[in-house]
N, C-alpha and C positions, 0 to 999 in steps of 0.2 A: 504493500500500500504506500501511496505515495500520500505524506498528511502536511499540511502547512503548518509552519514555524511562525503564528502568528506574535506569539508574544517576541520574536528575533526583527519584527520587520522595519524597526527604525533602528536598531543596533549600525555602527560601524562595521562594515565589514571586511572582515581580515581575511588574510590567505593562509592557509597552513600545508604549509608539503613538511612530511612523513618522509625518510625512507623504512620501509617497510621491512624490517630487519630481524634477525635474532638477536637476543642478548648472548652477551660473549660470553659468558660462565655456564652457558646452559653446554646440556651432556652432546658435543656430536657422534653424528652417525647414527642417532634414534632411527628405527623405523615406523613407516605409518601399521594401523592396526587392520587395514582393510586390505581388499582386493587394488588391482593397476589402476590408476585414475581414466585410462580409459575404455574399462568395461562398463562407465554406465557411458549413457549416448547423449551426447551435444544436438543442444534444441535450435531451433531457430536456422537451420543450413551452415552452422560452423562444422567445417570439416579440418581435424588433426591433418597437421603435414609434417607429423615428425617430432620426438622427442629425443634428446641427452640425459642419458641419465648415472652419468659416470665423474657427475662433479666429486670432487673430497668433502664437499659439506652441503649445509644449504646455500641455495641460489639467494642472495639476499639484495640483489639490482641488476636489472634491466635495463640496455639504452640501445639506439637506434639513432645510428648515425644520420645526419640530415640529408644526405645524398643518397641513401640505401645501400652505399657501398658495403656497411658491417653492420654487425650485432655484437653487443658486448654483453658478459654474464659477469657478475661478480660474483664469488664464493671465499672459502675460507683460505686466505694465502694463495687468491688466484684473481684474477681477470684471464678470461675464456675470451680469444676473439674468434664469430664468425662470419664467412663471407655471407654478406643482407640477402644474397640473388639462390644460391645453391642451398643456402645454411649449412654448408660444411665447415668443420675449424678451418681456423687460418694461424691463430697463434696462442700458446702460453705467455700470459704475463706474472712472473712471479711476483710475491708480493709479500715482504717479511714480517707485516705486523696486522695480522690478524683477518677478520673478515675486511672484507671492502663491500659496506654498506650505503655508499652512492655514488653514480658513476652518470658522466654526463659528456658529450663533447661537445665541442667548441660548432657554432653556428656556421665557421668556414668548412667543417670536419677535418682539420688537419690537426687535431688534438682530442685526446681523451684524457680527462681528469677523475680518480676515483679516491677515494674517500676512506681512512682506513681510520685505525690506530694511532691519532695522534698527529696526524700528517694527511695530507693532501698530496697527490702522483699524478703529474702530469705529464703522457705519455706521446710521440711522435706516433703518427698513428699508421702510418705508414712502415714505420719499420720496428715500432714498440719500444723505440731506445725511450728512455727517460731524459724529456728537458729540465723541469724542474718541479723541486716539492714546494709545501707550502705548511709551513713547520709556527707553529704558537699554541695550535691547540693543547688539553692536557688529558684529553678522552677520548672518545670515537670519535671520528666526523661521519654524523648521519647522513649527511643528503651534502649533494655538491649541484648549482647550479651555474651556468652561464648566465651575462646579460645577454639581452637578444644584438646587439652590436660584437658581440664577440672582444667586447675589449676590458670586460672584467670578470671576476668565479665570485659566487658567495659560499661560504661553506656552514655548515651548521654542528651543533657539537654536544656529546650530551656532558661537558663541563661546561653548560648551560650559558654558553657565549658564539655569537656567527660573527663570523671574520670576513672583509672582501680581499680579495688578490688583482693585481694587474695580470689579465692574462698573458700575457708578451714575456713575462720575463718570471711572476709569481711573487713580487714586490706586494709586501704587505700596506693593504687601506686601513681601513676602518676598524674599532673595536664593537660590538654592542653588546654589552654585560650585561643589561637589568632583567634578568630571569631569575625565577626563583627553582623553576626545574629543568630536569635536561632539554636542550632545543631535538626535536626530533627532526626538523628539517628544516631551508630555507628555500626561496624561489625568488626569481623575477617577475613583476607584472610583466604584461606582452609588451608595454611601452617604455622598460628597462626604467623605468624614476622610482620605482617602489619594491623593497624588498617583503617576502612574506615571510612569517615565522610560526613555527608549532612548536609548542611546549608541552611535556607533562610526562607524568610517570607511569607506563602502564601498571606497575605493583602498586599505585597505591588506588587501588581502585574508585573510592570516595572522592577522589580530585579530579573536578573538570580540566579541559584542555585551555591552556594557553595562549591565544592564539594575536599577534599581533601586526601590525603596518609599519614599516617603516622609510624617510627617505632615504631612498641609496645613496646617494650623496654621500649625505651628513652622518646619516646614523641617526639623526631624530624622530623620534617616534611620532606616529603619526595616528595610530586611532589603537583601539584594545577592544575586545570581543572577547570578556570575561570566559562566558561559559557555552560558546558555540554548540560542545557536545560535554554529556556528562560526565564522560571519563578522557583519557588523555585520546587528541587525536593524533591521526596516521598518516596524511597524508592529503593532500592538496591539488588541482588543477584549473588552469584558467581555459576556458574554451581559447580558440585562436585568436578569435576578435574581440577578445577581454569582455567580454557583454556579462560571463556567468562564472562562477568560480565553484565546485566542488570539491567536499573538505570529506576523509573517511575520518573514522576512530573505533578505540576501544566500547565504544557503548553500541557497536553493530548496528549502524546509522550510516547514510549517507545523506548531507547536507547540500543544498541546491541553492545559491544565492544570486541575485541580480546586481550585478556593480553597479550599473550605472545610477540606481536607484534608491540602493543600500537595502534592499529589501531580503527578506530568507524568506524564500522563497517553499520551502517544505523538507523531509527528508524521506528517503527509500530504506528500508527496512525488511527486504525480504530475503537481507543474506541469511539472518539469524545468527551470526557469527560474527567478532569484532571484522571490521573492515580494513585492511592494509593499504589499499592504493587505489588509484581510480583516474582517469583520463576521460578529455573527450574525443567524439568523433570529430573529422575538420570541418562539419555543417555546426557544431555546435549545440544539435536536437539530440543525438543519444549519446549516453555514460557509458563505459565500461567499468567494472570494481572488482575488487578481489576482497579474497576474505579466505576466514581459518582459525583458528585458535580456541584452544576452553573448554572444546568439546570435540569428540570425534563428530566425524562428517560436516558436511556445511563449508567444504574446502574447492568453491567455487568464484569462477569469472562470471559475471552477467553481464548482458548489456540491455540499456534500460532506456525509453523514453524520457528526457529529461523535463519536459513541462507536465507530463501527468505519474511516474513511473512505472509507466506500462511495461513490464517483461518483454522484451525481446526474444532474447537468447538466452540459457545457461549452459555453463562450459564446466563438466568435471574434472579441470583443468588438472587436477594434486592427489595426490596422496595423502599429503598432509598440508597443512596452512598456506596459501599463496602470496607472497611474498613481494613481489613485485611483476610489474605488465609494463609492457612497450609496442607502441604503434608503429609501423612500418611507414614511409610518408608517406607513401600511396595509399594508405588503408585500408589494404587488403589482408595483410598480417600481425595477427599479434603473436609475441614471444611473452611468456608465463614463469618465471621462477616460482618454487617452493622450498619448501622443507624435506622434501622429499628427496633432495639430493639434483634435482633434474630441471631441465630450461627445455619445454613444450612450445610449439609451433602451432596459430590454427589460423584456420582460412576462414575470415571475416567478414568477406567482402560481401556475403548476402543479408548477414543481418544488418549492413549498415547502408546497405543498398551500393554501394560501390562495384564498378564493372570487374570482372573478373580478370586477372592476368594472363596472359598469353601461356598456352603450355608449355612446359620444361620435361627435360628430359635429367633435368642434375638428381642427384639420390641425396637424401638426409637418411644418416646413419642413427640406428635407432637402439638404443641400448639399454631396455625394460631390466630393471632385476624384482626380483618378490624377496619374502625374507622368510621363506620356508622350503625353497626348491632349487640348491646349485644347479641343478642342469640344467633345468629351465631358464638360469641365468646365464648359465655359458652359451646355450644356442641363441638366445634373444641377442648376445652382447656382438656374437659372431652375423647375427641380421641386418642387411643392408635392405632398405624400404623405398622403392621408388614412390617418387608424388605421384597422387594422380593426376591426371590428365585435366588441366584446367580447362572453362572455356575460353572462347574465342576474344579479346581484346574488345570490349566496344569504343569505337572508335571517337574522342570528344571534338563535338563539332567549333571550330574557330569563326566567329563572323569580326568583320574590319569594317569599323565607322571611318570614313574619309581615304581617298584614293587620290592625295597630294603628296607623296612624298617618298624617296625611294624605298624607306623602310619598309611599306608596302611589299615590293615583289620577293625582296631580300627575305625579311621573315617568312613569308609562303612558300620560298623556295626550301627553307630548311624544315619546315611541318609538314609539305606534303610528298618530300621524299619519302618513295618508297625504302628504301635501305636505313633509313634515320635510325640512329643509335639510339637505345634505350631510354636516355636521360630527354629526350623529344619526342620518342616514338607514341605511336596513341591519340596524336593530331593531326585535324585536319582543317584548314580554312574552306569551307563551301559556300561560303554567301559574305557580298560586300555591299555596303548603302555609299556611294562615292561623292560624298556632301565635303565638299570645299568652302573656299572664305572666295567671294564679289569681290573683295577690294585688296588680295595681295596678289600682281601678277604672276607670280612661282606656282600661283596655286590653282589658277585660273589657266596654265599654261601644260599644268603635269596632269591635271585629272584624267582631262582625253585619254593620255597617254597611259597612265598605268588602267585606267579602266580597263583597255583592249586586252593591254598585258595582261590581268586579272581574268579576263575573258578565256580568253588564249590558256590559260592554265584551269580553264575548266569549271572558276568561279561564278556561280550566279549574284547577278545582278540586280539589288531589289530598291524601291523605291522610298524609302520610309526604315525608322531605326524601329518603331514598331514590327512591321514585316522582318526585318532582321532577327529580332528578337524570337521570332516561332519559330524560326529553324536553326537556332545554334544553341549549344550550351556556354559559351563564353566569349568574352566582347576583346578585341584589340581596338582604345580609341588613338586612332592616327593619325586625324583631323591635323594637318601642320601649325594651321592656324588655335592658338589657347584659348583663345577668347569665348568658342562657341563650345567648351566642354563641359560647364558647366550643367549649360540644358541639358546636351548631348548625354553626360552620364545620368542625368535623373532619372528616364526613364528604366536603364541598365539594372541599375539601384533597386529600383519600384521588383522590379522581375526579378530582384534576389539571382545574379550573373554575376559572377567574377570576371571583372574587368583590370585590365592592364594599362595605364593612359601615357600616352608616348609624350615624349618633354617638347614644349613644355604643358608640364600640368595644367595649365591654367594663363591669361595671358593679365593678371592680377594677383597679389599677394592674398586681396579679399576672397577673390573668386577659388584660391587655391587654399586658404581655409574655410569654405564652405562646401567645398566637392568632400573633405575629410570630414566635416562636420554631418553630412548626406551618406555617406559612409556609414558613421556610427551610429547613425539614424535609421538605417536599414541593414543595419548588423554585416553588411558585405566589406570586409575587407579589400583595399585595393592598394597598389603602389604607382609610382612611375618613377622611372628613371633612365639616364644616358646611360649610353653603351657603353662610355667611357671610365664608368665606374668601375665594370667587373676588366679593364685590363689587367696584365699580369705583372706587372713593376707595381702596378698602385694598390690590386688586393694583395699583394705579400706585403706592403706596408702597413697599411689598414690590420693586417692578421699578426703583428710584433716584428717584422724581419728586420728593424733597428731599433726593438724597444719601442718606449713612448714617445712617439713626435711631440716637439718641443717647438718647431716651427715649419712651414711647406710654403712653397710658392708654385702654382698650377699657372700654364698659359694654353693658349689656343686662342684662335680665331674668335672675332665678338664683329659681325657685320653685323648695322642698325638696319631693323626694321621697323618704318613709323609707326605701326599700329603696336607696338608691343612695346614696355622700357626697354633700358638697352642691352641687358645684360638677358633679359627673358628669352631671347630670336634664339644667339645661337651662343653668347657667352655660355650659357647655364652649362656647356658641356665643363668649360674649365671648371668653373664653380664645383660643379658636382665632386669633379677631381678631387679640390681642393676638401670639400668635405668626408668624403670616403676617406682621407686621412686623419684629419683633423676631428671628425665629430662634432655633436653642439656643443653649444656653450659660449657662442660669440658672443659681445658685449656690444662690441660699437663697431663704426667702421669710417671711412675716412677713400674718398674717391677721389685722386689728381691724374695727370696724364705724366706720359714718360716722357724722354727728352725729343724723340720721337712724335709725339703727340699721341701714345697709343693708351688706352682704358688702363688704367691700375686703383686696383683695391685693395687695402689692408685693414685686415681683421683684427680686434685683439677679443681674445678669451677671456673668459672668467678669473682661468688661473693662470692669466698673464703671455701665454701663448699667443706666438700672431700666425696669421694663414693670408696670405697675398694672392690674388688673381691678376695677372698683366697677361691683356691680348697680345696673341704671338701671331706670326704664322704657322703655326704647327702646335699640337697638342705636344705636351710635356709636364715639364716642372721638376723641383724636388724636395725632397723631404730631409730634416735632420731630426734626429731621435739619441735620446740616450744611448745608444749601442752602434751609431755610426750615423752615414747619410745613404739615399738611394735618389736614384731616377725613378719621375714616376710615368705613369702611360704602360710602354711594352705595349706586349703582342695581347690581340683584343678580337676585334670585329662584332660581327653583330650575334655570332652565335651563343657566345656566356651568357647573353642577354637572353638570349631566345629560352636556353636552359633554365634561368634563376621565372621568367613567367610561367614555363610548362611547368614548375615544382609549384610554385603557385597555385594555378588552376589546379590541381592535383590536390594540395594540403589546404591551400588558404592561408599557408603562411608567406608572410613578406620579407622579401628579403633587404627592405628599406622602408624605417619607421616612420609613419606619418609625419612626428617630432621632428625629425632629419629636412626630411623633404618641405616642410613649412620654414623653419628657420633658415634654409636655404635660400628661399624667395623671398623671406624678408631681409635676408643680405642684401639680395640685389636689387629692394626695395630702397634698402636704407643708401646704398649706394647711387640711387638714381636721385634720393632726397641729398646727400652730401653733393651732390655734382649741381643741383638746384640751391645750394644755401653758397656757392665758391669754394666745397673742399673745406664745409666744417664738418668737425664729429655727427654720428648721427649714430644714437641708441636703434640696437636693436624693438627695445620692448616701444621705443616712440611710436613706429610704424607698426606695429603687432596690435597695439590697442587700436588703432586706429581702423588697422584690418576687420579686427572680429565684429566691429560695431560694424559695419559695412556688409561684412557677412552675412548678418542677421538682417539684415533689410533686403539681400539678394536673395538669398533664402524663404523671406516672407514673401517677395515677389514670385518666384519659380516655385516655390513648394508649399504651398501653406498648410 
C-alpha cells in the first residue's frame, strides 16, 4: 500500500543515501537458510541474465559506470570489475582494509572511487592502478558520491563526519561534524549545490533516522528532517530531474517526497522487511528497492509505481538481504548485490517499459552454490549460461526542428548509419519541421539546401512542430537562429520529449532562463551545448589532467550577428570552452578589445580565479592548474557530441547543468552590459536579477 505522509508535508526535505552495507564485526560467510534465490519466479517480465556467486563475502555496493563500459561489485577486501556489455570479469581490485561499502565513478568514467576502512581509493579505471586515496576518516566510509560536474567526491563515515575531496588530485575540502550518529551515506543533488546526509544507528532501534541538507560549498547546513523514518535510514535517490527524492530504512518503509514543493508525498511498504537501497527509473514514474534483514525471507527487488505504489514487478533477487542495486544507463539492467555472497543480473527493461536490447551472443558465467550439496556446487560452479536471446532493438525515433544549419546533415549522418557503434546505435532521425529565422540571410539561404539534403536521406518533411511531434520520440532543436526557441521548445515540453537544443540556447539570457524554468515545469530535462566542449585537450582538463585550474584563456572566432549580443552568434563556442574548465562561480566580468581590436573578456571567480575569452581565428586556448599547464581544444568534431545526446535520450541524464549553461549566458550578458557602460565591471548577479524578472513575464506571455 502506498499511504501519504501527511503529517511530513510541510517538513524540509532532506536526502538520505545509505550504502547498504554489513556491519564489519558481523560473522562472514553465513549462509542463507533457504532454497537459490532463483527458484521462486520474477513477476512483472524480469528475466535473470546471470549470477556470480563466488564473491569472498557479501556484495555490499553496486555501481555502473556512466558509459556502460563496466560494472563494479564491492565485497570484503575486493572490488570485482565487470565488462557492462558481456558481464564477464574484467578485473581484481584488491583492497586491504576491509569491506568496501561504497563505490561510485566519476561522471567522465575514467575513475572509480570506493569507500572502505578509513580511507577512500581512487582507482584508474582503465587499468585499476591506484591514483589517489582520501585519508581523514576514522571509521568506515559508507557511501562515496561524485558531484555531477565531476570535479569533486563527498564521502560519508560512520565516525559520524562527510568529508568533500577535489577529485583531480583527492585534496581535502570541507569538514561536516555535527552528527550525533554514524552518517550512513552522502549524495549530491542533481544540480551538484547541495549535499544529502543519513544518519543513525541500525542497533539502536528506538532512534529515528537523521536525515539532513547541506550547502556543498560551505558545509552549512541547510534544513533537518528530524524523523523522516522511524528507525535509522538506508539509503536515498533523486529521480534524474530532481523533481522526487526516495529515502529506504530500517523501519521497512519507503518514503516518496516532492522537492520542489517540500511535500512527503506517502510511503511503500510492501517489502515487509527493513529496506536497503532504492533508485529510480530515468522517466522518474517507477522505484526500484531492495530489502532483507530481521527475518528470513522478504529478500527482494520491486519495482513500484511511484505516484500511487502500485507493484510492478518482484525480483527474488537473494538468498539472503539485498544489499545494494545499480541501473545500467540504458535501463534495461539491473545488477543486485546481497549477503548471499553473489552480484545477480536481471532484464528490466519490460517492467519499466524500456525497449529491449539487441541480442548477444556473450555468456555470463554462472556460479550457484547451496550449503548442503558439494556437487551440486562443483557442477553449477563449472556452468557456463548463455543469455537468452533478446528482442529486437526498437528503434528511437529522432525529429529536427529547423533545417539552417550544417549540424543538421552532420548529426543525421552519424544516427542513421547503419554500422553506428553502440554508444549511437538505436537512432534514427525520420521527420524534420525546416522552420528558419525571415530576417538572418545564413538562414534564409541554407534551409532550401539542407531540406533537399534531408530529403535525399530519406527524411520526411512535415509542416508544423505539432505534426512533428506524433511521429518521433525525441526533438533535436537546430533552429540557428535563439530567438524562436523558446516557443519552439514549449510545445516539446507540453509532450513530455527529451529535447537537445543546439547553441545557442536561446538568443537572450531571459529567454534562456525561462526554457530551464519550462523544463522544471514539465519535469523534462534538457541541455545544450557546443561541440567544442566535449574536445579532447579541454575534457582531460575539465576531468584533473593539471589539477585545479587556477586560470584558462579560450579563443575562437566571435563574428556579430545583429539580431543576437555578441558573444551569443558564435562566440559562445569559446565561452563554453572556457567554462568546461573553469566551472561556475564567476563574479564579474570586464569587456575591452585587444590591441588588434578583437573581443576580450575576463572573468574573475569567486575564489579569485580569472577565465579570459579573446576572439581568435581559430578555437584554442589554455589552461594552468596546480599540477602544470595544457592546451585546450584537441581532437573533437561533432561526434562526442552526438554520443553525450544519444546517452541523454537514453537516461535523461545531462551531461551539462542547467546552473553551467545559464551562468554562461549571463557572462556574455554581462559582457555585452560592460562593453555598453566603456569597459566597467559588471556583476554577474546584476544581469541575472534582471533576467528572471523578464523570464517571468515571457513565460506568462507563452505559457500561462
Amino acid at each position: 500500500m502506498f499511504r501519504p505522509r501527511s503529517l511530513l508535508s510541510a517538513a524540509v526535505l532532506l536526502a538520505i543515501v545509505v550504502s547498504a552495507v554489513a556491519p564489519a564485526n558481523a560473522q562472514r560467510g553465513q549462509r542463507g537458510n533457504r532454497g537459490p534465490a532463483q527458484a521462486a519466479q520474477a513477476t512483472g517480465g524480469v528475466k535473470p541474465l546471470g549470477r556470480v556467486a563466488d564473491f569472498p563475502d557479501w556484495v555490499t555496493s553496486v555501481a555502473w559506470s556512466p558509459d556502460g563500459r563496466y560494472v563494479a561489485a564491492g565485497s570484503y577486501k575486493l572490488v570485482r570489475l565487470f565488462d557492462g556489455e558481456t558481464r564477464k570479469p574484467v578485473a581484481d581490485i584488491k583492497v586491504a582494509s576491509g569491506y568496501v561499502k561504497g563505490l561510485a565513478f566519476s561522471p567522465a568514467g575514467n575513475l572509480l572511487v570506493g569507500g572502505a576502512y578509513q580511507k577512500g581509493i581512487a582507482w584508474n579505471v582503465d587499468d585499476q592502478r591506484p591514483e589517489f586515496e582520501l585519508r581523514g576518516h576514522r571509521g568506515y566510509v559508507t557511501g562515496v558520491a561524485f558531484s555531477p560536474d565531476g570535479r569533486g567526491i563527498a564521502t560519508s563515515s560512520d565516525d559520524m563526519t562527510v568529508r568533500t575531496w577535489n577529485a583531480a588530485d583527492g585534496a581535502p575540502g570541507i569538514v561536516i561534524a555535527d552528527f550525533e550518529h554514524p552518517v550512513q551515506a552522502v549524495a549530491f543533488s542533481p544540480d551538484g549545490s547541495t549535499l544529502a546526509t543519513a544518519a543513525g544507528d541500525p542497533d539502536r532501534v528506538t532512534k529515528p533516522g537523521d536525515v539532513r541538507l547541506w550547502d556543498a560549498a560551505t558545509g552549512d547546513e541547510r534544513a533537518t528532517l528530524p524523523a523522516p523514518h522511524k528507525r535509522a535510514a538506508t539509503d536515498v535517490a533523486f529521480s534524474r530531474d530532481g523533481r522526487f527524492l526516495a529515502t529506504t530504512s530500517e523501519d521497512e518503509t519507503v518514503s516518496v517526497y516532492e522537492v520542489g514543493t517540500l511535500k512527503a508525498l506517502g510511503f511503500f511498504a510492501k517489502h515487509q522487511r527493513p529496506t536497503n537501497a532504492a533508485l529510480f527509473a530515468p522517466d522518474g514514474e517507477k522505484v526500484i528497492s531492495a530489502a532483507g534483514g530481521r527475518a528470513k525471507g522478504g529478500d527482494t527487488v520491486m519495482i513500484w509505481n511511484r505516484a500511487d505504489g502500485d507493484p510492478l514487478a518482484t525480483i527474488p533477487a537473494h538468498e539472503q538481504p539485498v544489499l545494494a542495486i545499480a541501473l545500467s544507463p540504458d535501463a534495461r539492467t539491473l545488477a543486485s548485490g546481497g549477503k548471499d555472497k553473489s552480484l545477480a543480473f536481471w532484464d528490466v527493461s519490460a517492467a519499466l517499459g524500456i525497449p529491449a536490447a539487441e541480442p548477444r551472443e556473450a555468456a555470463t558465467e554462472t556460479k550457484e552454490t547451496t550449503a548442503t550439496d558439494p556437487a551440486a556446487t562443483a557442477v553449477a560452479q563449472a556452468t557456463v549460461q548463455k543469455q537468452p536471446a533478446a528482442q529486437e532493438q526498437k528503434v528511437i525515433r529522432v525529429g529536427i526542428i529547423g533545417l539552417d544549419t550544417s549540424h543538421v546533415p552532420a548529426f543525421t549522418n552519424v544516427l542513421n548509419d547503419e554500422n553506428a557503434k553502440p554508444d549511437v546505435a538505436g537512432f534514427k532521425v525520420v521527420a524534420a519541421f525546416p522552420e528558419g529565422s525571415p530576417d538572418i540571410k545564413s538562414s534564409v539561404d541554407r534551409r532550401p539546401l539542407f531540406t533537399k539534403a534531408m530529403q535525399d536521406r530519406g527524411v520526411e518533411i512535415v509542416d508544423s512542430i505539432p505534426e512533428l511531434l506524433e511521429k518521433v520520440d525525441v526533438i533535436l532543436l537546430e533552429t540557428n537562429d535563439g530567438r524562436p526557441h523558446l516557443e519552439q521548445v514549449l510545445p516539446v515540453l507540453k509532450a513530455k520529449k527529451r529535447v537537445f537544443i543546439d547553441k545557442p540556447i536561446a538568443g537572450s539570457l531571459a529567454d534562456c532562463v525561462a526554457i530551464f524554468e519550462a523544463s522544471k515545469k514539465y519535469g523534462v530535462p534538457l541541455f545544450s551545448s557546443s561541440s567544442l566542449r566535449f574536445a579532447s585537450d579541454t575534457q582531460a582538463v575539465a576531468n584533473g589532467s593539471i589539477g585545479k585550474v587556477k586560470s584558462a584563456e579560450a579563443t575562437g572566432p566571435s563574428p556579430i550577428e545583429k539580431t543576437h549580443p555578441d558573444l551569443f552568434w558564435y562566440g559562445i563556442h569559446g565561452v563554453e570552452t572556457l567554462y568546461t574548465v573553469m566551472g561556475t562561480g564567476c563574479r564579474e566580468v570586464v569587456r575591452s578589445t585587444t590591441e588588434d581590436g578583437k573581443i576580450k573578456v575576463v572573468g574573475t571567480w569567486d575564489d579569485g580565479r580569472t577565465g579570459t575569452f579573446i576572439e581568435a581565428g581559430r578555437y584554442g586556448g589554455t589552461a594552468v592548474g596546480t599540477e602544470g599547464e595544457s592546451k585546450l581544444g584537441g581532437e573533437g568534431g561533432y561526434r562526442p557530441l552526438v554520443v553525450k545526446f544519444c546517452h541523454y535520450f537514453r537516461t535523461g541524464e545531462v551531461p551539462v547543468p542547467p546552473e553551467e549553461t545559464i551562468e554562461m549566458f549571463a557572462f556574455m550578458e554581462a559582457a555585452d552590459e560592460s562593453k555598453r557602460r566603456d569597459g566597467a565591471p559588471v556583476k554577474l548577479a546584476e544581469v541575472m536579477d534582471k533576467a528572471r524578472e523578464e523570464a517571468k513575464k515571457r513565460l506568462a506571455e507563452l505559457d500561462p
